[in-house]
N, C-alpha and C positions, 0 to 999 in steps of 0.2 A: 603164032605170028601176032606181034603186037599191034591190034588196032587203037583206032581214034579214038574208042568210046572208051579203052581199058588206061590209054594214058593222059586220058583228060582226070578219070578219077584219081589218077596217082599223084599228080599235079595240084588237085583239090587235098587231098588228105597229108602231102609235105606242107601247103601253106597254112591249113586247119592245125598241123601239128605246130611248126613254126609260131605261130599266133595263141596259143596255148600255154607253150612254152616261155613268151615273152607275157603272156598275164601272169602266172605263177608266179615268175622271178618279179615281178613287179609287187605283189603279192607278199610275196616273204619281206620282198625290200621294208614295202612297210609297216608289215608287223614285227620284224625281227627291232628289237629292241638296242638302241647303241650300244655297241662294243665296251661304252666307260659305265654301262647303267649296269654290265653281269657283273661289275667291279665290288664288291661290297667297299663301302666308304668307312676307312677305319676312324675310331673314338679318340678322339683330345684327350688324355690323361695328365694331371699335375700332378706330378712328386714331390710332397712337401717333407722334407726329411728337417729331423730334429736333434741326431745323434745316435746314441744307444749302442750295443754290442752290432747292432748288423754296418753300422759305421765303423767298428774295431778293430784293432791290430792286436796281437801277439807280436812276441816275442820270434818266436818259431812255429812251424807248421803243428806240434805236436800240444802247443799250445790251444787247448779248446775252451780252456773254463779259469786261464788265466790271461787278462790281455786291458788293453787298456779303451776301453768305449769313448765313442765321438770322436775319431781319429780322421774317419775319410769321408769326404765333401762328398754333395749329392751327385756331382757332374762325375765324377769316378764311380759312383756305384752306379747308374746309369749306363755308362762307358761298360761297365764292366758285365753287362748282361746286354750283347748286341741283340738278343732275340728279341729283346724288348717290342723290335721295332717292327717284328712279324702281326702281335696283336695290337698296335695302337701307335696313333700319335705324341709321344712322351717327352717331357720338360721337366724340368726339377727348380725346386727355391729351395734355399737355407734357411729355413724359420729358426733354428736352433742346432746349437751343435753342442750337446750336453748327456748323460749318462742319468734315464729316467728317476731315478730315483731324486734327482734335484729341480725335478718340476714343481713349482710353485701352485698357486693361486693364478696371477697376474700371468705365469708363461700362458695357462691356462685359458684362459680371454685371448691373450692374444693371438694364440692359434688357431680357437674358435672364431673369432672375427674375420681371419684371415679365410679358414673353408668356408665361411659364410658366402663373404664375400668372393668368393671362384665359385663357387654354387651358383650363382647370379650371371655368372656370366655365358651367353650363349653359345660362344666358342670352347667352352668345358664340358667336358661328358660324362667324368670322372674321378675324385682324387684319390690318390692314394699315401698315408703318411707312415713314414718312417720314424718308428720310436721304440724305444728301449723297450726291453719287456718289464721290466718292475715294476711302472705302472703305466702299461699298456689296457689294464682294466678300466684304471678311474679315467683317463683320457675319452677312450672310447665311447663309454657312459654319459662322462661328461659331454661331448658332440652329438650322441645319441638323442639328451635330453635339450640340446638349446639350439640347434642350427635345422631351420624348416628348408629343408629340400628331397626331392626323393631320387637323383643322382647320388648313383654308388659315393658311400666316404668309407675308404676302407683303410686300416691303419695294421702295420704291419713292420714286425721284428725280426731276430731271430734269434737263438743260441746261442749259437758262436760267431766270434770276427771272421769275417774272410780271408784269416789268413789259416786255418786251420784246415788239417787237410779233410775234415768232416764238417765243413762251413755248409751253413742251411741258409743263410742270407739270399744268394744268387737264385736258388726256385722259389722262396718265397717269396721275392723280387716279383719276380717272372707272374707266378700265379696272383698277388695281390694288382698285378695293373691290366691281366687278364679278366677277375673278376670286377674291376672296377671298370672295363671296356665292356663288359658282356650286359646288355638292355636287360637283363634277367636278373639283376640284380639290384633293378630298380627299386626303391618302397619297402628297403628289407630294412632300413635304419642302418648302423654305423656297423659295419662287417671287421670281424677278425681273421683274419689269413695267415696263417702258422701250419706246416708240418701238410701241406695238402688239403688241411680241414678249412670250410668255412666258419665261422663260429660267430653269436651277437654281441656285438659290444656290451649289452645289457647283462648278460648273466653268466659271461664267459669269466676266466678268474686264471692266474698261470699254480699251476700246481706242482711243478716238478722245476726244482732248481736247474740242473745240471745235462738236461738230456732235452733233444729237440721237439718231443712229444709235450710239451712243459702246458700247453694250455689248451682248456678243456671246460665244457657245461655239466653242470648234472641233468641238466634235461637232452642232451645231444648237440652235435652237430647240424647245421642248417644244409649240408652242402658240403661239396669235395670239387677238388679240381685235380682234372688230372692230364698233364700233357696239354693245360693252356687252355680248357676246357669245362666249363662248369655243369655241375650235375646238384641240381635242388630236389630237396625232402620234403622240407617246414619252413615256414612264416612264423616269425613272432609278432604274437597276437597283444603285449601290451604298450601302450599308447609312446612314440616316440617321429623324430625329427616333425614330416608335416601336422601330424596330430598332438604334438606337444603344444602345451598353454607353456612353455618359456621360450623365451626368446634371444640369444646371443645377442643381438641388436639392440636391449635392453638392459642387459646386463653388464654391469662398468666394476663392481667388489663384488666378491662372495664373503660372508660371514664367516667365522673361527666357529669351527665344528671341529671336536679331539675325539679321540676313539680312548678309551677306558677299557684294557684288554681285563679279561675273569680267567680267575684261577683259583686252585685253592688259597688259604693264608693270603687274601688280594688286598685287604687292608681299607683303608678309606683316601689313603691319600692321594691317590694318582684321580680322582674323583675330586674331592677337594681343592688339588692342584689344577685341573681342567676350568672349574667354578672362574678361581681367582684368575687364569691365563684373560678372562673374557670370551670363553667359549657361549656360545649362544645356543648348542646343540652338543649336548657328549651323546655321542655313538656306545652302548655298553657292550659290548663283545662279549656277552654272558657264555657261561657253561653251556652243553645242553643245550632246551630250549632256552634259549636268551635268560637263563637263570642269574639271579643276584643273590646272593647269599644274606642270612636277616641283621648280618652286623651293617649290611652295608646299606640296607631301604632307608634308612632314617634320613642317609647323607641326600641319601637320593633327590627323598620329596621336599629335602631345605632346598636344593638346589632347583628342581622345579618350580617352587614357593619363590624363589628370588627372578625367577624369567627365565630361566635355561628347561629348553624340552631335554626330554632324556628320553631315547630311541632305543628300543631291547634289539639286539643281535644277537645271533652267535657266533663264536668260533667254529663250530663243529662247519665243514665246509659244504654236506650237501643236507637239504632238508628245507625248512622252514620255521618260523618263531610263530608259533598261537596266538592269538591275543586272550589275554583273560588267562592264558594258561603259563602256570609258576607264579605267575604274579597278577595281582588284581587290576590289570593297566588304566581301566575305565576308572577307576575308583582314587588312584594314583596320579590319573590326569596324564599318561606315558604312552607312546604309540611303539607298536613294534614294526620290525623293518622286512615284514614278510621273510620272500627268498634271497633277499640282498644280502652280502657279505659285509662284516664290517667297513672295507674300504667304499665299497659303492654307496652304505646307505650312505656315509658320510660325503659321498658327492652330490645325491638325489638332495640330505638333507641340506645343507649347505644352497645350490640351485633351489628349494623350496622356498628357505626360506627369505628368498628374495621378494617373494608374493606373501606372502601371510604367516603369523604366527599363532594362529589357533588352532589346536591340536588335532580337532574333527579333520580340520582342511587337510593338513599334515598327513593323517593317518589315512583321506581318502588318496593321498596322491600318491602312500606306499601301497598303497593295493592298487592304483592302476598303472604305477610305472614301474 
């Protein structure tokens, strides 16, 4: 039989429950955090496209390594990768609509000015540039070496036009505006995106004509992305964007630097012919270690003797050039171009010698850049 005292307590521990239940949900209210704050807020990315094969048509689908580069605007390659829109805020400019190998100087500046200037800007997170691979190296390098930001600048090609039925354009689209959304990619300097790899503007180089795998380091990869998702290794450790002494903002010409390829039977003229063009820096693309053959030293050190540095390289594509070694460089007054390849030293030299033309200074900027 239900007494007084047993349904007073029941009446006590419904409203005890009741009053418990209304502090919790109160409780949760105000720690649960709003609904738009579990949202992760995606990254601003600008597509600055320039042209190149990942802009390119064919003919026909079977068409891979024949086709006509800087065909389709950036608003169609955009268009044509909806996924885009899953990792990032994405826009596109037309800097250029050209097949890289016809990049200047002056295109040169201008596109550097232009990422400079979107780097500044606070509603940017990221750029990403579209350009030809032929010289998707000196480009890169070049941004590497003169735009102070440590917002991803990633620049990125492909193989083939998108009309081929093995087009790499559309993922490496995809992947290059993924690593340039991802905060991890911060402080890495001017990134190359091809073929799933990340790779540094600095020391990456295309090696393979005709096949999607075309570029590549001799020291590695930084990084892979896979399915829109970045996966880091390595950092490169030598000096570039915010800890570069140049500055795109500064810089209005670059000086005539020629590259002098070595070979057997190399002759003296294309050395002599560099002299007279007004080169202010020939690049020697030596044998070997940055080798010069002894018919050619004489041309050399007239030509130093007149104001032109002469910079040792080599052809051989992976290694490094000694200094002192093949050649007395200290003695010759010549600097050599460490692990730079012909094309790069000639963009570092070129960018040097904006600042200084004494050889010591030179030689310390090819050892830390």
């Amino acid at each position: 039989m239900l007494t007084l005292h047993t349904l007073a307590r029941g009446v006590a521990a419904v409203i005890l429950s009741s009053t418990l239940g209304i502090a919790a949900a109160q409780t949760a209210t105000a720690t649960a955090p709003p609904a738009s704050a579990t949202v992760a807020k995606k990254a601003n990315v600008v597509v600055l496209a320039t042209g190149g094969t990942i802009a390119g048509a064919g003919a026909s689908a079977a068409n891979s390594a024949t086709y006509q580069a800087a065909k389709v605007p950036v608003d169609k390659l955009i268009a044509g990768v909806p996924e885009l829109a899953d990792v990032a805020n994405v826009r596109g400019e037309q800097v250029f609509q050209i097949a890289s190998e016809s990049f200047t100087n002056e295109k040169l500046l201008t596109l550097g000015k232009r990422v400079a200037a979107l780097a500044k800007d606070p509603g940017v997170d990221g750029i990403v540039i579209t350009h030809g691979t032929d010289t998707i190296e000196e480009t890169s390098f070049f941004l590497t070496l003169t735009v102070h930001t440590e917002k991803p600048i990633v620049v990125v090609g492909s193989m083939r036009p998108g009309t081929a039925m093995s087009a790499d354009g559309a993922l490496n689209l995809y992947d290059a505006v993924a690593v340039a959304a991802d905060k991890e990619s911060r402080g890495k300097g001017v990134l190359i995106v091809m073929n799933d790899d990340i790779i540094s503007g600095r020391d990456s180089g295309k090696r393979i004509n005709i096949k999607t795998n075309a570029f590549g380091s001799q020291w590695g990869a930084l990084g892979s992305v896979v399915e829109g998702k970045t996966y880091w290794f390595r950092a490169p450790v030598k000096r570039h964007t915010m800890a570069s002494e140049f500055d795109i903002e500064t810089i209005n010409a670059l000086p005539v630097v020629l590259i002098v390829y070595g070979s057997g039977e190399m002759g003296t003229t294309m050395a002599e012919a560099a002299g007279k063009a007004g080169a202010k820096a020939i690049i020697h693309a030596g044998t070997g270690n940055g080798s010069v053959p002894d018919y050619e030293v004489a041309t050399l050190r007239k030509l130093r003797a007149d104001g032109v540095q002469i910079i040792r390289s080599a052809r051989v594509p992976d290694g490094f050039v000694l200094r002192n070694a093949e050649q007395p460089d200290d003695k010759y007054d010549w600097v050599v171009a460490h692990d730079l390849n012909p094309q790069k030293a000639k963009i570092l030299a070129a960018v040097a010698l904006t600042r200084t033309s004494d050889t010591k200074e030179l030689q310390r900027i090819f050892w830390q850049y």
